[in-house]
N, C-alpha and C positions, 0 to 999 in steps of 0.2 A: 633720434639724435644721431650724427653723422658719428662716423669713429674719428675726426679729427674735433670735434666739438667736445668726445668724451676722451678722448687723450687716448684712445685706443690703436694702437698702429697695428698694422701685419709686418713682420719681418721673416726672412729666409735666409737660411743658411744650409752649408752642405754638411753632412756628420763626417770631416774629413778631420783627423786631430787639432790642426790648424785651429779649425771654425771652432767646435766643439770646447778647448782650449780658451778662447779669446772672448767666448760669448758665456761662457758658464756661470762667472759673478751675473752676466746682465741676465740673464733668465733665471737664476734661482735666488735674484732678491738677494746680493749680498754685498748690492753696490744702492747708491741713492740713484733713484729713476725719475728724480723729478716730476712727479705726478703721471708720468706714464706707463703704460701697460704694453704687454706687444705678445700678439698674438704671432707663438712663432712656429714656426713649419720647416721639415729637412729636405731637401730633394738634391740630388747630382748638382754639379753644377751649372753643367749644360741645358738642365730643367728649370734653373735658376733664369741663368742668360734670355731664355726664352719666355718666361715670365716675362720679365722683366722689359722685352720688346712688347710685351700688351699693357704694361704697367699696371701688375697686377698686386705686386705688392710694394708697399711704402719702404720700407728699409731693406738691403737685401745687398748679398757678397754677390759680387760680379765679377766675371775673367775684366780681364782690361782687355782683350781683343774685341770683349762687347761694349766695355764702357765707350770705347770709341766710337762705336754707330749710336750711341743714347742720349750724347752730352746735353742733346736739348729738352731730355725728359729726366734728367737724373744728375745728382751732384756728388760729386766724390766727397767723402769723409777723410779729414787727416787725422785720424785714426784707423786701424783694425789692416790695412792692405799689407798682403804677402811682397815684399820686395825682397830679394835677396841673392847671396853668390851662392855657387856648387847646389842647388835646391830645383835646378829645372829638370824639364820633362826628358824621357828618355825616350829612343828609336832602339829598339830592340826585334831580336828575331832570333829562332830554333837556330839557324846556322850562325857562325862566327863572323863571315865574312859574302855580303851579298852582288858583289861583281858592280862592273861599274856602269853596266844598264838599270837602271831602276825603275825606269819607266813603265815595264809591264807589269809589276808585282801591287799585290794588291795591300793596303795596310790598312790598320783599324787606327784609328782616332775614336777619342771622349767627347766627339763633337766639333762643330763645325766652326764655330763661336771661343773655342775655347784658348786661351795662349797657347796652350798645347801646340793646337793645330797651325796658329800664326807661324809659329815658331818653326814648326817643323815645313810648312810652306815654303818657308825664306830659305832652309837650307835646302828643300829639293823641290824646286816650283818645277819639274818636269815631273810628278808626280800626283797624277789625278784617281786613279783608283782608290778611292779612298772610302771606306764601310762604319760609317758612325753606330756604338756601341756603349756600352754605361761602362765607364772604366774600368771597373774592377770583372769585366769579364772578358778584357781585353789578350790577359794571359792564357786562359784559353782558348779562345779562338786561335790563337798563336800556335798551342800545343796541338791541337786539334787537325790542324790544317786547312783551318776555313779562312784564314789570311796570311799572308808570307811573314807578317812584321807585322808589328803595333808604338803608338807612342802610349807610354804608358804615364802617369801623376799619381802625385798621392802617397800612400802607404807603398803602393804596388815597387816604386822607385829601390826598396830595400831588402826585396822579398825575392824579385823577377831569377836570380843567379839561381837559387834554393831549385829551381825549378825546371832546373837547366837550359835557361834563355841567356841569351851573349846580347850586349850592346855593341849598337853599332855604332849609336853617338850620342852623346850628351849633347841634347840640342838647348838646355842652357848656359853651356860653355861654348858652345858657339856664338849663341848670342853675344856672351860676357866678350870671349873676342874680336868678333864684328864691330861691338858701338863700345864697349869699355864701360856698360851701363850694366844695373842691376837687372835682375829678370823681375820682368812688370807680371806676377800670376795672376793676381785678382785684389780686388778694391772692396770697401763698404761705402753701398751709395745712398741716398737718401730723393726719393721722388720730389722735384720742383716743384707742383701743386703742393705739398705742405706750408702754410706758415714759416715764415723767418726763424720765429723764435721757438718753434717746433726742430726745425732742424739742427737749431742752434743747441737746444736739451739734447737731442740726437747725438752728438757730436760730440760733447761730454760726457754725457752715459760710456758711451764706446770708448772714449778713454780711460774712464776710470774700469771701464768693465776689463781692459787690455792688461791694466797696472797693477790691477786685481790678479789677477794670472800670475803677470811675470813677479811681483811679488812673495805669492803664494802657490808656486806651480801644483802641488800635490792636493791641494783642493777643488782642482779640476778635474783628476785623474777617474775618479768611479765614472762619470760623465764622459769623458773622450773613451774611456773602454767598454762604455754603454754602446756606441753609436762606431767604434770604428772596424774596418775591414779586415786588420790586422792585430794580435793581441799582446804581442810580444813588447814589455815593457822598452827595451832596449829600441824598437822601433819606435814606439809611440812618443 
């Protein structure tokens, strides 16, 4: 029997607070699931994105820098997507201030795919050295001096100062500048081969699994500090 015959999906998510947060009712059975099951799995996000170009799994959080190459293998959910102000990725580095050549310095990115990286493209598309890394080991490579600069997501957004790393721009306040729009981080999409009324249970699940959350925030919390990078209450 296929896993859409037995209502069994695959779903993917990243263990970033966000995801961890937003999915906790729909994975531990605390919402109604409408007859379905979902086999679910964590990986970065950029593991995600790239899944995701093999269509590897049926439900899964997406950057939107990737949902825009997939539109025709994937459907966005209006439920569970990161949209939001003062929340985007940062350009950081050891020094305070990096001159106004940028072009030779090399920086680390969470991936190629990632809004991150869109993001930080638009503000310095004369910069191509760029060394794709799992985020959260971005800060050091930074301290290290295996890369001049990094963008960093995530937890990492609240931590980077402690560590004595200086920003050198909030490249989601540029954004919010630029177009006067929210910052697009990532989506929940649903695989177009499913059934109508499969995506359609999808779709609902994930909201109620959202409303469940924001509801009951502390019923999520053993769960996001199972899984996240950072432990500090006040960050999470």
């Amino acid at each position: 029997m296929s896993h859409i015959e037995s209502q069994h999906l695959t779903l993917g998510f990243s263990p970033c607070p966000n995801d961890t947060f937003i999915f906790d009712a729909l994975v531990h059975g605390k919402v109604d699931t409408e007859g379905l099951t979902f086999d679910y799995q964590f990986h970065d996000v950029e593991v995600l994105n790239r899944m995701a170009f093999e269509s590897e799994l049926d439900f899964t959080k997406l950057s939107y820098h990737a949902f825009a190459h997939l539109t025709s293998s994937y459907i966005l959910l209006d439920a569970g997507s990161a949209l939001g102000r003062g929340c985007g990725p940062l350009f950081i580095s050891r020094e305070k201030e990096l001159g106004s050549d940028l072009s030779y310095i090399s920086v680390a990115i969470p991936g190629k795919l990632t809004t991150a990286n869109f993001l930080f493209s638009l503000a310095f598309p004369n910069i191509d050295k760029k060394v794709e890394m799992l985020f959260s080991d971005i800060e050091d490579a930074i301290l290290k001096g295996e890369v001049k600069a990094g963008v960093i997501i995530h937890e990492n957004r609240f931590t980077y100062e402690k560590r004595g790393l200086h920003k050198i721009l909030d490249l989601g306040q540029y954004w919010e500048g630029t177009t006067n729009l929210p910052i697009p981080l990532g989506g929940m999409v649903v695989k177009r081969g499913l059934p109508q009324d499969t995506m359609e249970k999808i779709n609902r699940i994930m909201k109620r699994s959202v409303e469940y959350a924001l509801n009951d925030p502390k019923s999520s919390l053993e769960f996001v500090r199972a899984h996240s990078q950072e432990l500090d209450e006040q960050v999470l």
